[in-house]
N, C-alpha and C positions, 0 to 999 in steps of 0.2 A: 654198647653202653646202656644204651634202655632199656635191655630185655634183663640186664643185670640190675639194673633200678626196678624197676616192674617185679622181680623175684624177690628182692630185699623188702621190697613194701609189701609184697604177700604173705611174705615170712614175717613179718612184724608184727600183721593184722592177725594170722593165725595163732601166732605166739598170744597177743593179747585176747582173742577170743578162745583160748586153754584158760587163760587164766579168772574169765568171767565165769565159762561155764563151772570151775572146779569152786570158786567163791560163792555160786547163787548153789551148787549143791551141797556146800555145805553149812550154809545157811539153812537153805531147808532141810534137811536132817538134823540139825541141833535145834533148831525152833520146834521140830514134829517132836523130840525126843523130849528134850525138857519144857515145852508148854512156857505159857506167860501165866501170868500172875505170880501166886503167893508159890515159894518154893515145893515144884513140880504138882501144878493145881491138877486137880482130877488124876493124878495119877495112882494114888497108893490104893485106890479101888480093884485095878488090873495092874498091880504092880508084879504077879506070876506070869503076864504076858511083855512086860517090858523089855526090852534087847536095849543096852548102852551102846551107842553108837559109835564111841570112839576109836574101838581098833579096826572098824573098817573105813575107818573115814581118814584114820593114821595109814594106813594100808594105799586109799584113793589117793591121799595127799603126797604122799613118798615116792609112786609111780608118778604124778604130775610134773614132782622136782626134777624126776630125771626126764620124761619127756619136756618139761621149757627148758631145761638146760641143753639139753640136743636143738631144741629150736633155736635158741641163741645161738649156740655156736655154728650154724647155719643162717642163721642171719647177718651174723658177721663173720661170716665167708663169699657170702653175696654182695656186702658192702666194700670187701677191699677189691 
């Protein structure tokens, strides 16, 4: 019974630290890409070097869904 607790609370922790890593990255890639201030400040200087970030961050975030969805359902498989 323990070692089956013990694995469902590591699979949780895991589970949730997917999901921290995959939100602070892409935080910082949309921050890096579209900049603060006035709509995209400093950027239309090197706007021939700019890359839009979004299809590989659709790309990161579609492989995440399917690995926490495999952690859950390993999580609660541990749990029952």
């Amino acid at each position: 019974m323990r070692k089956t607790r013990f694995a469902g609370v590591l699979a949780g922790v895991v589970l949730l630290a997917v999901v921290v890593v995959i939100v602070a990255f892409n935080v910082v890639n949309l921050s890096e890409a579209y900049g603060s201030g006035e709509p995209y400040y400093s950027r239309t200087t090197n706007m021939d070097k700019w890359a839009d970030p979004l299809p590989v961050l659709g790309v990161v975030d579609g492989v995440a869904v399917v690995v926490i969805a495999a952690g859950f359902v390993a999580w609660r498989r541990t749990r029952v």
